[in-house]
N, C-alpha and C positions, 0 to 999 in steps of 0.2 A: 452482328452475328452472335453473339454473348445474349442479346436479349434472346435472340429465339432459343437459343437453347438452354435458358435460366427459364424460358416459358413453358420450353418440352418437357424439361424436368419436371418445374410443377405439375405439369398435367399427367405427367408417366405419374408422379406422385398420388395423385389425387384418385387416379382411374386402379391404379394399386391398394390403396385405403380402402376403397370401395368396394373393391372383388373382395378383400378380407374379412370388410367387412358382413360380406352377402354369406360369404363362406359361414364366419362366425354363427351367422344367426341360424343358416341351414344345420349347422352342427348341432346348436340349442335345442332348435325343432325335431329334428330327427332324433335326440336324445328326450326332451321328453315324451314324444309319439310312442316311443320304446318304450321307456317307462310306463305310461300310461296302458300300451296294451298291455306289457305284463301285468300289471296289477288289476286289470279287467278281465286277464283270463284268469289269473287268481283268486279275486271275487270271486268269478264263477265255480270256481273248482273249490274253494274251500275259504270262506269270507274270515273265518279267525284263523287261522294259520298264513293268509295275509295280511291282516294287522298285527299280528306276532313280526311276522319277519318286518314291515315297515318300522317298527316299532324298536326291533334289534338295529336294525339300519341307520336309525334317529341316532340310537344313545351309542352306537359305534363314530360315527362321525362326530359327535358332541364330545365323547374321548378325544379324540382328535384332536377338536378346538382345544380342549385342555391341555393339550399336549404342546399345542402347537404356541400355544400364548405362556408357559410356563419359560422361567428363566433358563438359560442355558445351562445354569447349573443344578436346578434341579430336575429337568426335563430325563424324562425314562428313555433307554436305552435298550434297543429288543423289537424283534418283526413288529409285535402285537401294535406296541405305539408307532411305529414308522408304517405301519397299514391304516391306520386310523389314521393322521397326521395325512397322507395322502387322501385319503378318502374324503375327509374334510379340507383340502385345499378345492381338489376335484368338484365336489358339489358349491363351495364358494365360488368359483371361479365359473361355473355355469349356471348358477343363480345372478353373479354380475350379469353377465353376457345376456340374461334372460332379461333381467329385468332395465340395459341400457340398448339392447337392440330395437332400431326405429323400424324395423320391420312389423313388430306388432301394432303400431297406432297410425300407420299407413293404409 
């Protein structure tokens, strides 16, 4: 009795990873399809005032990393950094997912 249910578990396991994993990549997808159309209808409405803002977006989240990789003691204290600091874990965190999910080479 122990093996089937050291087996069900795995499988409850395994069938769990995998819906998370579907979920993750749906998540990925539909965040950059967003992305993408905004910046398509921004293109169209005004091509330098979209690379303006991409371009604030870059060097906001690059704050960020600076923020985020500085020692605990000299790391800034205050919204501005703790919005950056987020914003740059947010884009890290869905660049991993983008670039380990096996939904794209399927």
């Amino acid at each position: 009795m122990s093996v089937l249910v050291k087996a069900a578990k795995g499988i409850g396991e395994f069938v769990g990873e995998a819906v998370l994993e579907l979920l993750g990549c749906l998540l990925v997808l539909g965040v950059l399809l967003g992305v993408g159309f905004l910046v398509a209808q921004g293109m169209r409405v005004s091509p330098t005032g979209t690379a303006i803002v991409g371009g604030l977006f870059v060097l906001f989240a690059g704050y960020g990393a600076v923020e985020a990789f500085r020692g605990p003691e000299r790391r800034r204290k205050g919204r501005l950094a703790a919005a950056a600091t987020i914003t740059f874990g947010t884009v890290a965190v869905l660049a991993f997912l983008a670039a380990s999910c096996s939904c794209w080479w399927s």
